[in-house]
C-alpha positions in Angstrom: 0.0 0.0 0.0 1.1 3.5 -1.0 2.8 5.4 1.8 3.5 2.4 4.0 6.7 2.0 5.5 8.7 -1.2 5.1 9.3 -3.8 8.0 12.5 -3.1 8.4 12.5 0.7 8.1 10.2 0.5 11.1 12.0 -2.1 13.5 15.7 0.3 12.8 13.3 3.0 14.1 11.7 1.2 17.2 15.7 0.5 17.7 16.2 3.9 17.8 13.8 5.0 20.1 14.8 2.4 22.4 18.4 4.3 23.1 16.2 7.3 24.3 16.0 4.9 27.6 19.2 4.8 28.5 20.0 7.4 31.1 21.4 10.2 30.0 25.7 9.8 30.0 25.7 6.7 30.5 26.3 3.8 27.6 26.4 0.2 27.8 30.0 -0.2 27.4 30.2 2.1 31.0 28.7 -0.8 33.2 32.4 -2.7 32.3 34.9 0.3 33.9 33.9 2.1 37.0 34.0 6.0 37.2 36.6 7.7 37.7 37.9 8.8 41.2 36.5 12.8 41.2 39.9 15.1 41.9 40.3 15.3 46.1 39.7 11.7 46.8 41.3 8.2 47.1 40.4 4.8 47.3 40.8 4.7 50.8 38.9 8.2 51.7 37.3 11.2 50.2 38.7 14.6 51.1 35.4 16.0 52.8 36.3 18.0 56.1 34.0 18.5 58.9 32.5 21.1 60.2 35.2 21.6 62.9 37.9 20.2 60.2 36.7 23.6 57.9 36.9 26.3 61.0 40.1 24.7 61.6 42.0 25.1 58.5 40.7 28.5 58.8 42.5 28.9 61.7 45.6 27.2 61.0 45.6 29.6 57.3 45.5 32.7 60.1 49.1 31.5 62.0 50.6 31.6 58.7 51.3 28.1 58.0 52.0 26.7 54.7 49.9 23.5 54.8 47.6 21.4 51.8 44.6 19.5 53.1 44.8 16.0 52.9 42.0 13.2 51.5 40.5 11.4 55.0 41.3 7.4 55.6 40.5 4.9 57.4 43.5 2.6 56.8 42.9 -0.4 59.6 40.5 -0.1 62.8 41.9 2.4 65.0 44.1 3.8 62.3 42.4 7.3 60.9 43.6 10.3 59.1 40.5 13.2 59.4 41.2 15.9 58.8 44.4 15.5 58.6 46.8 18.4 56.3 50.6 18.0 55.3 52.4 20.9 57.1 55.1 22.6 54.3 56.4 26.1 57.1 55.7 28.1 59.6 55.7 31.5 60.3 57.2 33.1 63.2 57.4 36.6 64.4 59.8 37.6 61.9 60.8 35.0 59.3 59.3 31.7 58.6 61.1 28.3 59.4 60.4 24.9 57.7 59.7 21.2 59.0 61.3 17.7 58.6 60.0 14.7 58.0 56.8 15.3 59.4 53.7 13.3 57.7 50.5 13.2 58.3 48.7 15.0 61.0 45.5 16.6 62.1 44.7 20.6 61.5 44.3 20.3 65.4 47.3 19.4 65.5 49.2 21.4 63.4 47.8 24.4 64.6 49.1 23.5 68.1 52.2 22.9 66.7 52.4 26.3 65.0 51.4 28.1 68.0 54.3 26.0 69.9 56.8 26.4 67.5 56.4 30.7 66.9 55.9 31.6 70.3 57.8 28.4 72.6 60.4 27.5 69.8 61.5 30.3 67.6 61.4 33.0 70.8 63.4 30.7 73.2 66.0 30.6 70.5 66.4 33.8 70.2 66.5 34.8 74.4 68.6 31.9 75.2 70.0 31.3 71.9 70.5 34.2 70.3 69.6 33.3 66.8 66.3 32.9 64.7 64.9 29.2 64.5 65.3 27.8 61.1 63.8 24.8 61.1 62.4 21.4 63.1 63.5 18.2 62.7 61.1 15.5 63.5 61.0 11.8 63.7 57.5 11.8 62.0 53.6 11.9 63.2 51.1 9.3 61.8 52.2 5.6 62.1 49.3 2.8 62.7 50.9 1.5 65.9 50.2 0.7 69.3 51.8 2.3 72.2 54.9 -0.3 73.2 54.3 -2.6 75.1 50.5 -2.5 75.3 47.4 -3.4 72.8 46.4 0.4 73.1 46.5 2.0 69.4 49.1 5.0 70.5 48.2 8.6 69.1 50.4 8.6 66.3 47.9 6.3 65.1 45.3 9.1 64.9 47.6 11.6 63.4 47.7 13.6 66.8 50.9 13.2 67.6 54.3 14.7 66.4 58.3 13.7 67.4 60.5 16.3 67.7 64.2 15.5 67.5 66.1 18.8 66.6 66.2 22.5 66.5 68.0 24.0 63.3 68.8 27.7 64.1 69.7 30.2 61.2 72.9 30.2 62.3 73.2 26.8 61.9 73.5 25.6 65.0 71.5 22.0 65.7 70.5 21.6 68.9 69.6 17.9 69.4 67.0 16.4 72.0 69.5 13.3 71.9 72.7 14.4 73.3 72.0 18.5 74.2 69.1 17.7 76.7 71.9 16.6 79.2 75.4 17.2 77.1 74.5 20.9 75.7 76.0 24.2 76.6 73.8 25.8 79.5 72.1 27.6 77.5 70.9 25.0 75.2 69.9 22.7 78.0 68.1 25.7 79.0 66.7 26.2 75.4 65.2 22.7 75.7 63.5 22.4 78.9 61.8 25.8 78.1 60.5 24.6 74.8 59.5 21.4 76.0 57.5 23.6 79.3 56.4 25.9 76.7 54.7 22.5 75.0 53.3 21.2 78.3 50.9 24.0 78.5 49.2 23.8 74.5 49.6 19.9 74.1 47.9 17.3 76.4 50.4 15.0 77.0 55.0 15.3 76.5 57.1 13.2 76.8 60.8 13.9 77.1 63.9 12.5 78.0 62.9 13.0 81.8 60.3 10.1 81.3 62.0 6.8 79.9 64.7 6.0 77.7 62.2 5.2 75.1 62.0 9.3 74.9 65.5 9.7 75.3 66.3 11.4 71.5 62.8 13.3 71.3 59.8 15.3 72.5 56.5 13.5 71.9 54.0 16.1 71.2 49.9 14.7 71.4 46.8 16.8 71.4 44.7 15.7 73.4 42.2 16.3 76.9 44.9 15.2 79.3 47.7 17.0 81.2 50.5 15.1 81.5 54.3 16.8 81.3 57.3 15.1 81.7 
């Protein structure tokens, strides 16, 4: 009949019309290969701060610091990184000063940090010192470990904890936890008892040399609600 469409003319269109239900962006060959990870995440964590985690970076951008959020993870239970920001420099009162081989650690605790290392750090050097700090060594902050000797996950393994080993001062002095805490001149043994006082009243719990050996070659720095100095 005139005008009538052949068979197969009409089954290509139903064909046709049959894509329309697909979901817009999608196509069958997308069902094989997951999405991709959207910039600011991992595999183990996405990078989405909390409410506190936001008002914190805000804070720690005010000291200063030169920092870069970091994506949050759960890595094993009672391992976490929230929140957590790698921590480039500092600023003190009149120069900035770097830090090494520091990893992971919360905003919470790098903004203690940064208060503790302008005004109990970099001023100490320069009354007892007389020279400008330069920069802090550390022996590193997040590590999914329990405290020795017990079955207690230790803070590190929250990213609230930082080791302090040295003090690099612009002149180039290095004053060492490890050897200047009992061996130093008087005034470095001075220096770092005062920073270590000065760290006792921002973090909840030090640990220094005067505790155990185990402490013996650094300051261990923990945010925290406890109030233990030693």
């Amino acid at each position: 009949m005139r005008g009538a469409k052949p068979a197969s003319v009409l089954l290509l269109a139903i064909i046709l019309s049959g894509c329309q239900l697909l979901p817009s962006g999608n196509r069958a060959s997308d069902s094989r290969t997951p999405p991709p990870i959207p910039r600011g995440t991992t595999q183990t964590g996405t990078f989405t701060p909390s409410v506190t985690g936001q008002q914190c970076f805000a804070q720690l951008s005010a000291t200063g610091a030169n920092y870069s959020p970091l994506p949050n993870a759960n890595d094993a239970p009672g391992c976490t990184r929230i929140d957590t920001v790698s921590l480039g420099g500092l600023q003190g009162d009149a120069s900035r000063f770097a830090i090494a081989n520091l990893g992971p650690v919360t905003c919470a605790t790098a903004s203690t940090f940064a208060g503790w290392a302008r005004f109990g750090v970099d001023r100490a050097a320069r009354v007892h010192l007389g020279s400008k700090l330069a920069r802090i060594e550390t022996m590193g902050s997040y590590a999914c470990r329990n405290v020795a000797g017990s079955n207690k996950r230790s803070a590190h393994a929250r990213a609230e904890a930082i080791d302090v080993s040295a003090f690099i001062l612009e002149d180039g002095r290095r004053i060492a936890v490890k050897g200047d805490w009992n061996g130093g001149t008087p005034g470095e043994r001075a220096f770092l008892r005062v920073v270590r006082d000065s760290a006792c009243k921002r973090f909840g719990t030090v640990l220094s040399p005067e505790y155990d050996a185990a402490h013996a070659d650094h300051l261990h720095l923990e945010v925290g609600d406890s109030s233990f100095c030693r």
